[in-house]
N, C-alpha and C positions, 0 to 999 in steps of 0.2 A: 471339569464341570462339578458345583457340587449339588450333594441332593437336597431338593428342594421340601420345607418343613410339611407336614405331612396335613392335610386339609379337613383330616377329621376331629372333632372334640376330643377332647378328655372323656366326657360320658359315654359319647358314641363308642370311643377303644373299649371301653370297661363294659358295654356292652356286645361289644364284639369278641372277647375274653370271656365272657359267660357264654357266648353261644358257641364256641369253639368248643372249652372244653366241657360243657354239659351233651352237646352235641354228641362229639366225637367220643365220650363217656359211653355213652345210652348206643351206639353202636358197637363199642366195641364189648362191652357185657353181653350185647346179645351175642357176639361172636366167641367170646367167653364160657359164656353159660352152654352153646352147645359143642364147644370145645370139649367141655369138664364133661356134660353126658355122652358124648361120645367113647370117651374113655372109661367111663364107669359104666355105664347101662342101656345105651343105644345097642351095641352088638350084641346083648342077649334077646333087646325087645322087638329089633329091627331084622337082624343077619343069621339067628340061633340056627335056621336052614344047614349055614352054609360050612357047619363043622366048628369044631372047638377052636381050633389055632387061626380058621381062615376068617369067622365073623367078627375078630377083635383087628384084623389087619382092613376087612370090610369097612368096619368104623371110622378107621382111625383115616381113610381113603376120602369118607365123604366129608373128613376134615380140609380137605387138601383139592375136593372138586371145588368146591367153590371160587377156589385161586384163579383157577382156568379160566373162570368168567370174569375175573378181576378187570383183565385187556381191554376186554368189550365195554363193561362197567366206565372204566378209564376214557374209552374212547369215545361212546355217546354222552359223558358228564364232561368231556374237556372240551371235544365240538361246543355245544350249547353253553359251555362257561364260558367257554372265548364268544361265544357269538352274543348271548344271550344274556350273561351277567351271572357271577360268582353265588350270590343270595338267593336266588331259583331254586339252583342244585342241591345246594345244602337242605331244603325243605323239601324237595323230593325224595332223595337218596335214605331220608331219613326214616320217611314214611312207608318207602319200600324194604325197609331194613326189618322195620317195625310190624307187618302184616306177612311178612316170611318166618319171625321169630314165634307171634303169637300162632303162628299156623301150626307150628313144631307141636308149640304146648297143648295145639287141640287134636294131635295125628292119631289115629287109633294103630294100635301097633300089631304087628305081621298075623299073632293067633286070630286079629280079629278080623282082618278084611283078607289078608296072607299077603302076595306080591303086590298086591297094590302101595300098601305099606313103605317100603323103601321105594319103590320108583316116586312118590310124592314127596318122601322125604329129601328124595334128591335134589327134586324141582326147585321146592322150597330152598335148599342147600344153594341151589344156578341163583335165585330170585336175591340172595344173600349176597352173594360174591358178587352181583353187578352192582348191587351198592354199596358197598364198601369200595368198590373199583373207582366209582367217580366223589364217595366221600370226604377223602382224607386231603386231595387234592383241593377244593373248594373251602376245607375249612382252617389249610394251611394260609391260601392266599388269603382271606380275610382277614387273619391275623398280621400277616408278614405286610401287607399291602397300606394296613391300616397303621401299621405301628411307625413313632416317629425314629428322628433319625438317631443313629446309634445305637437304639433299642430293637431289633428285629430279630437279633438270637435270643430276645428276652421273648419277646410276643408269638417269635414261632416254637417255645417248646410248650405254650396252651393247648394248641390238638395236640401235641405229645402226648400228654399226662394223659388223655384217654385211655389211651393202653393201663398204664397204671392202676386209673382210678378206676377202669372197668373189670380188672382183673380185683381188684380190690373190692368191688363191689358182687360180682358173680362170687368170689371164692367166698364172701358174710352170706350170700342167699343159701347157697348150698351149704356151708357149713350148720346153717340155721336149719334148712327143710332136713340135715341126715338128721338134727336132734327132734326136731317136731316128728317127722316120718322115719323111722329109724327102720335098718333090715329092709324087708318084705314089702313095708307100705312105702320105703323109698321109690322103689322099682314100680310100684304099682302107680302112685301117684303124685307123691313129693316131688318126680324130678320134673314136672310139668309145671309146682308152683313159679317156679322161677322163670320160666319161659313168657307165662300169662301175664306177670308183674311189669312184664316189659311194656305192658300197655299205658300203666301211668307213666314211666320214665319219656315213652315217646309224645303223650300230650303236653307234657312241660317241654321236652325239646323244642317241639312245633310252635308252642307261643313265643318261646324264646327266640330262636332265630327267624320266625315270620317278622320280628321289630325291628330287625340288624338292618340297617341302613346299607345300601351295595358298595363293594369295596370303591375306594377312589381313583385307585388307576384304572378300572374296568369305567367308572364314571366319563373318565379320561379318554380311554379309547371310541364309547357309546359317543362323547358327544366331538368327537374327529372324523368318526364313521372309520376307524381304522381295524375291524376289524376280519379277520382274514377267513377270506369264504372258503376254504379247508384249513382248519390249523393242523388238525394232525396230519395232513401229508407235510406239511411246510415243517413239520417237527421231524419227521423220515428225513424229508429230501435236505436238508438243512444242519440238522443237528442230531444227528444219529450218534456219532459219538458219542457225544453228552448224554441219551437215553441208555445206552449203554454202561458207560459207569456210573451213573446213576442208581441203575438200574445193581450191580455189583452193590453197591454202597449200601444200597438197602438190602441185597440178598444175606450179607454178612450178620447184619445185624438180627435181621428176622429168622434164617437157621436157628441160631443160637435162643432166642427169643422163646420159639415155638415149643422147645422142650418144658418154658414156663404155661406160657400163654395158648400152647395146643393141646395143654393138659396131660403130656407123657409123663410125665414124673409125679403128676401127683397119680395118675393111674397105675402107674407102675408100681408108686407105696402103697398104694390102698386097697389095689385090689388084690380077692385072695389070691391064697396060695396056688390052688389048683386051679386059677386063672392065670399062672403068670407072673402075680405080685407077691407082692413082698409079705401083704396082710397086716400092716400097719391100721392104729385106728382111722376111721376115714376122718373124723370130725377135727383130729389134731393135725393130719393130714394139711385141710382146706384151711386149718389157720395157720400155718406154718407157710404155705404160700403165699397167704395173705400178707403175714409181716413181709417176705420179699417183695411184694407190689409198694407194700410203704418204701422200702430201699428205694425201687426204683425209680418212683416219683420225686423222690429228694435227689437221688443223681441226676433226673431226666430237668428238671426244675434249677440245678447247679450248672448244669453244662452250656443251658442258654445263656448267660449272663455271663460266663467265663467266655463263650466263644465271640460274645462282644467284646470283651476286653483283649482276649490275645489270640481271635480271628479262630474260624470253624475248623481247619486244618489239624493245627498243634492237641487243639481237645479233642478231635475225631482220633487221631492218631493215637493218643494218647488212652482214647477206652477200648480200643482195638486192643493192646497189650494189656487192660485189664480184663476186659472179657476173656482174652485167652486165659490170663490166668484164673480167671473164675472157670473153665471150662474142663482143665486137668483133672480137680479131685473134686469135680461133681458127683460121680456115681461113687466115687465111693466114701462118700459122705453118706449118700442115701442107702447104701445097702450096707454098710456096714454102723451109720450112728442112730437106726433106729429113727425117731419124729427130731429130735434133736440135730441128727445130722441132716435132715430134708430139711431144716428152717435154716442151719450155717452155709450148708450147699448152695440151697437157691439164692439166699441173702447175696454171698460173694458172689455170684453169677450176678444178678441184679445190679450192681457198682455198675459194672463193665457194660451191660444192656444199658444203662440210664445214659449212660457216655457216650454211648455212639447213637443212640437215637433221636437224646433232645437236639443236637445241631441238625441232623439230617433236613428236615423242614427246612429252615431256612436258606441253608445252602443247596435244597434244590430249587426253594425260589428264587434266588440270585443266579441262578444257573440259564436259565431260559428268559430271552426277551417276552414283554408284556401281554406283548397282542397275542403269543402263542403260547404263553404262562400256564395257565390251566391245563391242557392238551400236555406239556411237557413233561410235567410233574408228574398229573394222573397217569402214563404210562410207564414212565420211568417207576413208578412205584408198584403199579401192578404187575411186571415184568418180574421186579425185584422181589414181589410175594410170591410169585410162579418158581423163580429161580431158586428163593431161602428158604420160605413158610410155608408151601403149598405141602411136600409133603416130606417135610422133615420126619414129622414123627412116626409118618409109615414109614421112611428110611429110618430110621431109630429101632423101630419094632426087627424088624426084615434084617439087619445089623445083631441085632440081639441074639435071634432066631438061630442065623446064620452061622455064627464064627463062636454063641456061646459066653463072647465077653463084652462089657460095654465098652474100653478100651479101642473097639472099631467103631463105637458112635462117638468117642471123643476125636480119634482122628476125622473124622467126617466134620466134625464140628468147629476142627479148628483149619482144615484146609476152608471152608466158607470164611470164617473170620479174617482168612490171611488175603480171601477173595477180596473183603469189602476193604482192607489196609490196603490193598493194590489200590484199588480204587480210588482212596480215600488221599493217595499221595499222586495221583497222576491227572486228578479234577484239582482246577483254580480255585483258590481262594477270593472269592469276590466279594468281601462282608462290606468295602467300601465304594460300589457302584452305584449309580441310584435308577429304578426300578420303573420309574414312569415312563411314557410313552416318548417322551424325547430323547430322552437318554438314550432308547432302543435305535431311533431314526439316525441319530448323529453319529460321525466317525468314528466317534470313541467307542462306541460299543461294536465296532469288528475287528478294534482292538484285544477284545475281549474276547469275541466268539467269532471268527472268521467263518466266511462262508461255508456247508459242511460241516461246520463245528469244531472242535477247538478243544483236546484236554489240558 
């Protein structure tokens, strides 16, 4: 069977490419931006209670709860994707993203209200991680779903680049508020500028994807009525394997990741000495990360269009071994080359993250039949940010603490890596199936995925 040409315009895709990655942009900055104050200035403003060495391991904790709610996030955005249609979610999730983030920037902090303080910030922290849990899913299939034939590693590394461009965009805010509010009025009130900002980011997302037309396989399934009145059990009872390495697939990459994008390393240069850090300036600091976020959107934006040409497998494979090797002489780049070796560090780190992340999208939508598409993905990803990202950088910190050398966060870092290459050679190559609802019905797709599921 082959796939059949895909039902949407040319404008419609281009407008479905702007709502992806502005979208998934404006999400993940906010997740970004309280990443970076987490690791710089939440643990003195929030945790100062709870002792020197324990309020910064506090912090770096409520980085990592928010994962926990990922599941659920996952669960109730893939239910209602499947049932309800892809374009919904994304305009919720978004808006829930959005009123968790700006809640951060108006929190009065522990001296002021005392324990109320972090028990709200946490909530806020839950209210984050449910949307980001049904996000990323919704804004994969609108790309993948809508894009034509032979192009779907191109159109699914658009939510990609969110990571990129929102780590690229948090790391310009904060680099900008240390020089506006530098020291003292950092702490005091710069690091809020960037939280509150998130308000215009979010009304341009909401116009933006309020226009996106609903995917066409989900068109497909609304007007066959074949939608399945629990997807996510039918994804348990059916394809758990599949959620499983999936689920690997992405733990690999997001370990590795989080030491960028959970802000350990830039915490660990920039803050002082008698914190822990290295005492690096902070401002060259946040632009030194930032040039790695360029890195990784030029690999994450490369690897789509290669895993089109020589299948998501050989490329996934292939940034597993560069990630490792960007993973060796990470630290001691940063502690020994000064800002210089934080910008060659993260850069090569970046190659390898860009490699293994831009195909992941798409090969998890070729991975799960139609009707249970949404539900699949979204858990398989949230699983995978429980298992790599959730709380790397507390294990990073605890790792540190512990044994005294970083040398135990690289091992840690590259048994994950080596997790997601298991993974990443025992999951199908299926860049040639086609995605709609027929394809799912007919024999040939238990060719593909037998009942139970299929690595």
């Amino acid at each position: 069977m082959t796939q059949p040409v895909a039902v949407s315009s040319a404008r419609e895709r281009r407008k479905v490419v702007a709502a992806s990655v502005i979208g998934t942009t404006i999400e993940w900055y906010d997740f970004f931006i309280y990443a970076f104050a987490a690791n710089l200035v939440l643990a003195k403003l929030f945790f100062e209670p709870a002792g020197e060495g324990m309020m910064q391991i506090l912090s770096l904790l409520t980085i990592g709860l928010s994962f926990l709610f990922r599941p659920l996030g996952a669960f109730l955005a893939g239910h209602f994707g499947d049932k309800l249609g892809r374009q919904p979610m994304l305009v919720i999730t978004l808006l829930l993203m959005g009123v968790a983030t700006v809640g951060i920037g108006l929190l009065p902090t522990y001296d002021a209200i005392g324990l109320a303080a972090p028990v709200i910030l946490i909530l806020l922290r839950i209210l984050q991680g449910l949307s980001a849990g049904g996000e990323w899913g919704g804004a994969v299939l609108m790309s993948v779903e809508h894009a034509p034939k032979g192009k779907r590693g191109l159109f699914g590394i658009f939510p990609q680049l969110g990571v990129p461009f929102g780590m690229l965009l948090a790391s310009a805010m904060l680099a900008l508020m240390r020089v506006i509010a530098p020291g003292e009025a950092f702490e005091e009130w710069g690091w809020r500028v960037p939280f509150l900002f998130s308000v215009v980011l979010i009304v341009v997302g909401f116009i933006i994807r309020k226009t996106v037309d609903e995917s066409p396989v989900f068109s497909e399934i609304k007007e066959t009525r074949q939608q399945e009145s629990a997807p996510i059990v039918q994804v348990f009872k059916m394809h758990l394997p599949l959620v499983i390495l999936s689920a690997l697939l992405f733990a690999g990459n997001n370990a590795v990741g989080y030491m960028l994008t959970g802000g350990y390393v830039q915490g660990l240069a920039s803050r002082p000495e008698d914190q822990g850090g290295l005492g690096y300036d902070p401002v060259q600091v946040q632009l030194a990360v930032l040039a790695s976020a360029v890195v990784w959107a030029i690999f994450t934006f490369l690897s789509g269009p290669l895993s089109d040409r020589y299948g998501r497998k050989p490329i996934m494979n292939l940034g597993w071994i560069v990630q490792a090797l960007g993973v060796i002489p990470l630290f001691q780049f940063v502690f020994n080359g000064g800002v210089g070796g934080v910008l060659l560090g993260t850069s090569l780190l970046a190659v390898g993250l860009g490699l293994t992340y831009g195909p992941a999208a798409v090969w998890f939508a070729e991975t799960f039949p139609a009707s249970v598409r949404y539900s699949g993905i979204s858990i398989s990803y949230a699983l995978g940010g429980v298992i790599g990202g959730a709380f790397a950088p507390t294990i990073a910190q605890i790792l540190l603490q512990s044994f005294g050398s970083t040398w135990a966060i690289v091992v840690y870092l590259l048994f994950m890596t080596s997790l997601g290459l298991l993974a990443s050679l025992l999951l199908k190559d299926r860049s040639n199936i086609p995605l709609d609802l027929e394809f799912e019905r007919s024999g040939e797709w238990k060719s593909w995925t037998p009942a139970r599921g299929d690595a």
